[in-house]
C-alpha positions in Angstrom: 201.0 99.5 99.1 200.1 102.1 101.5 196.8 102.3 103.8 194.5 105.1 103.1 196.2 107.5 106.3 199.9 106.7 105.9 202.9 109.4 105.6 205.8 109.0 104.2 208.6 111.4 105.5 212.5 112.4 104.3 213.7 112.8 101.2 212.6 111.2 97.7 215.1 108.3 98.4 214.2 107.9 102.1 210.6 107.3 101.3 211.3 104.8 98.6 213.5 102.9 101.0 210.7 103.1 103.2 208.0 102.7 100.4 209.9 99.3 99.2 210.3 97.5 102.7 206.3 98.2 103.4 205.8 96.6 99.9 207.8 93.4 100.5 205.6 92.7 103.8 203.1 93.7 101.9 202.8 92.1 99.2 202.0 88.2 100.1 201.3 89.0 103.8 200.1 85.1 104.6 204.1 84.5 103.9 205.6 87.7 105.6 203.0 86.7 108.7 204.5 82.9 109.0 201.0 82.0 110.6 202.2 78.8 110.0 205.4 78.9 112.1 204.0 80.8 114.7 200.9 78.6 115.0 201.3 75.2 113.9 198.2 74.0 115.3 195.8 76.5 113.7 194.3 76.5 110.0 193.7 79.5 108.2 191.2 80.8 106.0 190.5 84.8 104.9 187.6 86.5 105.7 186.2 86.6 102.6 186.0 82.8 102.2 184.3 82.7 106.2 181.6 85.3 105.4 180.8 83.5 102.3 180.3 80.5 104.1 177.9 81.9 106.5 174.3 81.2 106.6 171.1 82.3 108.1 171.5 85.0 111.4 175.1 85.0 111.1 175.0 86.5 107.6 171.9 88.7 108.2 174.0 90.3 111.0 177.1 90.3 109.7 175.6 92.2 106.1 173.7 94.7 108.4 177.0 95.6 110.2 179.0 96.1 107.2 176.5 98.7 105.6 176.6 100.3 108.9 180.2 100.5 109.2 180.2 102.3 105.8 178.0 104.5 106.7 180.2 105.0 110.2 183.5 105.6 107.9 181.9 107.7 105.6 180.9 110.6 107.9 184.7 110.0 109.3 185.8 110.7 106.1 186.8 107.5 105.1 185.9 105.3 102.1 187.9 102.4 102.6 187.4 99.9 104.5 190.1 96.8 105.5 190.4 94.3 102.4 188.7 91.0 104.2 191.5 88.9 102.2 193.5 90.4 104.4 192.4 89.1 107.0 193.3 86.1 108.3 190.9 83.8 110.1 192.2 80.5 112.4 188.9 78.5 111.5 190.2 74.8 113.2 192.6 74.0 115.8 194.6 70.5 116.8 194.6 72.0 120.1 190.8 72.7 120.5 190.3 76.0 122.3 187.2 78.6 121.8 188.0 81.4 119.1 186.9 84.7 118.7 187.3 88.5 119.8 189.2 87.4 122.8 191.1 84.3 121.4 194.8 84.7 122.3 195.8 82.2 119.1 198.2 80.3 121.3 197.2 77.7 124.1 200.1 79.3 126.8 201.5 82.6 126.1 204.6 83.8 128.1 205.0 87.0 129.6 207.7 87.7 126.1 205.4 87.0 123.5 203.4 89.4 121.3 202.1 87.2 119.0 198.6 88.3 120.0 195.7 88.7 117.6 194.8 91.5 115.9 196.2 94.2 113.4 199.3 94.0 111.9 200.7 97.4 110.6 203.8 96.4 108.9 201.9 94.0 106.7 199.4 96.1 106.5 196.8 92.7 107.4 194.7 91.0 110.3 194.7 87.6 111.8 192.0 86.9 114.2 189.5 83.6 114.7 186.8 82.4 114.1 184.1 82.5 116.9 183.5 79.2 118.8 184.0 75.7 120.3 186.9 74.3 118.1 185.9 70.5 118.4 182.6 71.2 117.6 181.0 69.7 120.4 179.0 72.7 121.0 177.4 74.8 118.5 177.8 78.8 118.7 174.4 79.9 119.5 173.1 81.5 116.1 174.0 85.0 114.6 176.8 84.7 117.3 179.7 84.0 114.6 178.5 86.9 112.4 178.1 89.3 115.4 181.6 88.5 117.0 183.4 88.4 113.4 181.7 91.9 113.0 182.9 93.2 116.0 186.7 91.9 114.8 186.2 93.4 111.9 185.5 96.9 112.5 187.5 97.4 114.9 190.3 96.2 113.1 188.9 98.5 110.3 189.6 101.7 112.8 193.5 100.0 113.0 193.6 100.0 109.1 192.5 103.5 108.6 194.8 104.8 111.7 197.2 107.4 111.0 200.5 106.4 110.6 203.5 108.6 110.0 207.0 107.0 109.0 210.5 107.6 108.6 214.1 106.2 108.5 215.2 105.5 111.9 218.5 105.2 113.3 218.9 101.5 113.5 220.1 99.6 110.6 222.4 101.8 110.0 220.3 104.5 109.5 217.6 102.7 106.9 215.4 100.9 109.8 211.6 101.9 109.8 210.7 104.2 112.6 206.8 105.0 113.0 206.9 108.4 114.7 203.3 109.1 114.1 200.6 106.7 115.1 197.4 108.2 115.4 196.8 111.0 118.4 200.4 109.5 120.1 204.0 110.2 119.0 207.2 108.1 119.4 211.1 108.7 119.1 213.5 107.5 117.7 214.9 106.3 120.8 211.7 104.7 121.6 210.2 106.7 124.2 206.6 107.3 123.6 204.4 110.6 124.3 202.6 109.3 127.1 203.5 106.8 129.7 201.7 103.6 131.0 199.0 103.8 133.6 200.2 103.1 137.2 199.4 99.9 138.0 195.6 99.2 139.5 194.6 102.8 137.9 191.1 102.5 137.1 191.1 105.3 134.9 194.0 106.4 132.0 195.9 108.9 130.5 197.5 106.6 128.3 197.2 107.3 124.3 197.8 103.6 123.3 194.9 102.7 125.8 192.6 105.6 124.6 193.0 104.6 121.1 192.3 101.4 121.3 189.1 102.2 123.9 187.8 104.3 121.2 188.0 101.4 118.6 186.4 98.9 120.7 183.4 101.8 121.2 183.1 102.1 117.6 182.8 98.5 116.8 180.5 97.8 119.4 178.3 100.3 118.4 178.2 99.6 115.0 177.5 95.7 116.5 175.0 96.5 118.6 172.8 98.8 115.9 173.3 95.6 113.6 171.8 93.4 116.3 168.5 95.7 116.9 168.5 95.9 113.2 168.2 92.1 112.8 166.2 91.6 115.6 169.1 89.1 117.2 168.8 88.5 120.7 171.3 87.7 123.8 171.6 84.0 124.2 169.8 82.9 128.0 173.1 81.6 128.9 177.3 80.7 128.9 179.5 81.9 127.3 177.6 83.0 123.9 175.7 85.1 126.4 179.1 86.8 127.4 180.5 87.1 124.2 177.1 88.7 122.6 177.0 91.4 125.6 181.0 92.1 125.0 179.7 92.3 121.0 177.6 95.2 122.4 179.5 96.9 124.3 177.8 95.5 127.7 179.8 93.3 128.9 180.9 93.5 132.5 184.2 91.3 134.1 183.1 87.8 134.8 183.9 84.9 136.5 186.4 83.6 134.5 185.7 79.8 133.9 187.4 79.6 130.6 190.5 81.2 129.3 188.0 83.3 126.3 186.5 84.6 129.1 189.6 85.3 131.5 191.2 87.2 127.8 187.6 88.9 127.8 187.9 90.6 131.6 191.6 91.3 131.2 190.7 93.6 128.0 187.7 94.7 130.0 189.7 95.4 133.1 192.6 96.8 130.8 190.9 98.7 128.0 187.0 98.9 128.0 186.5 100.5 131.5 189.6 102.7 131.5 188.2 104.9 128.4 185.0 104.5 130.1 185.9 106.4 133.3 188.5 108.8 131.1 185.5 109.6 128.8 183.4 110.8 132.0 186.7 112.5 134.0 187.6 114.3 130.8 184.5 114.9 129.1 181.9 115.2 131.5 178.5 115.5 129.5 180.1 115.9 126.4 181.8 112.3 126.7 180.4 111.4 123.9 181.0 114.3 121.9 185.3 113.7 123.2 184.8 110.1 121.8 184.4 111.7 118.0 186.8 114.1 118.4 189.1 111.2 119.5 188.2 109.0 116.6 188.2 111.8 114.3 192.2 112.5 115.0 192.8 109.6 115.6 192.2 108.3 111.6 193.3 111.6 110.1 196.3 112.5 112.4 195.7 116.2 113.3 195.3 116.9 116.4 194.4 120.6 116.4 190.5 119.9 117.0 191.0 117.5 120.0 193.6 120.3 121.4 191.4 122.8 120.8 188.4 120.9 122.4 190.8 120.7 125.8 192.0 123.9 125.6 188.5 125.5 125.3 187.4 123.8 128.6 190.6 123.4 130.5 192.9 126.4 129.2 195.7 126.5 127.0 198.4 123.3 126.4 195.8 121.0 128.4 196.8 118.0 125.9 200.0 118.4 126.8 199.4 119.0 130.8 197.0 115.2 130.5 199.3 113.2 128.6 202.8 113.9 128.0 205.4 112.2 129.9 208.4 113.1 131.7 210.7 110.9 129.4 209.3 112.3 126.3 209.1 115.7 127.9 213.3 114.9 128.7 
């Protein structure tokens, strides 16, 4: 029940502690995810039921995508891709709302919860929504369900296929899970994590949890926006389809928020999007682009050696270390 990158570290017995608690997330993740405890008002399908249902633009785009993401994973090295029954699509709400990329799942959130959408490593599973009006008042313009579910997808994909490196930690007595290893960034046992958040208003980051995820969202847009010139799908004239397909691409600018979709959608732009934009450019100058693969690329198999070479070769020796470790991991 592992994912294509994960590590399992300690002794025989430590691992198949480790091995077995994995597995019992694992193995019916709809039950170990309690989607219906935690949201009452949604319904859920998987995403292999949605994309089956979908028709006309929305499937052409949606099949481009995915035979471009292969292609994308393939020359990463990777052959598998995230099982679409495990993902886990809201598809109708009591509540009404507008799902999609930037749906939070929950009408109010509090400053405490992180029941967010997304990726969910310990059950090895996604749960994310489908794109639109939830009364169905409005109709999503069309191709727009298939572009923003692709967007999900993949980038979710790039979460699957993450490095991951665990152990037994020291709570539990001694047998709780501790994921030291998580991609490009490292975390101990006492919690503290390589690098530190961003200082608040920073427009840029040094943050790996930030720069990982900023890589994801470049990926996936990418892969988006080649299946949209491939199917010949154009930006809606106006609302907030015309927002969601330039976000799809990777265009997307902050907005006036007039919905909460689109205050979720500025909020990751503000947050994620243009912070890798302006590290990419700080770090990696003309060869931004050529810093993003070598981000990826460590990223899913969990050596860092090339990216630390690639700094060291144009900054000097132990650069990774002088751009991202912090003092209270350093301690």
């Amino acid at each position: 029940m592992l994912t294509p990158n994960e590590k399992l570290t300690g002794t025989t017995e430590q691992k198949r502690e480790i091995l077995d608690r994995l597995t019992r997330y694992r193995t019916d993740p709809r039950r170990t995810l309690r989607l219906a405890e935690k949201y009452p008002h949604l319904t859920f399908s998987t995403m292999d039921e949605v994309v089956a249902d979908l028709s006309g633009p929305d499937t052409e785009v949606f099949a481009a995508g995915l035979e471009l993401a292969r292609d994308r994973f393939a020359a990463l090295g990777q052959s598998e891709l995230l099982p679409q029954e495990r993902v886990f699509m809201a598809v109708a709400s009591t509540a009404g709302g507008f799902g999609g990329f930037h749906d939070r799942l929950l009408p109010r959130r509090t400053p405490d919860d992180t029941q967010a959408p997304g990726y969910r490593y310990v059950q090895a599973a996604a749960v994310i929504s489908r794109y639109g009006d939830r009364t169905g008042i409005t109709p999503a313009a069309p191709g727009m369900v298939g572009a923003d579910l692709l967007h999900a997808y993949v980038h979710d994909c790039c979460h699957f296929l993450t490095f991951r490196s665990y152990r037994l930690g020291a709570d539990d007595g001694g047998y709780g899970i501790h994921r030291s290893q998580h991609g490009i960034n490292f975390r101990r046992a006492s919690g503290s994590t390589y690098s530190s958040r961003d200082p608040q208003g920073s427009t840029t980051t040094r943050n790996l949890g930030v720069i990982m995820e900023g890589a994801f969202d470049v990926d996936a847009t990418t892969v988006t926006r080649e299946a949209v010139t491939k199917t010949g799908l154009s930006c809606p004239p106006g609302g907030i389809d015309h927002h969601a397909f330039l976000d799809a691409v990777g265009e997307v600018q902050a907005v006036p928020a007039t919905a909460p979709w689109l205050e979720s959608m500025n909020g990751y732009v503000q947050g994620i999007n243009a912070p890798y934009d302006v590290f990419l450019s700080e770090v990696g100058g003309p060869d931004s682009q050529e810093l993003h693969e070598v981000i990826i690329t460590a990223t899913l198999g969990g050596n860092l050696v090339t990216l630390q070479s690639w700094l060291d070769e144009r900054y000097g020796p132990g650069e990774f270390t002088a751009l991202f470790r912090s003092e209270t991991y350093a301690a």
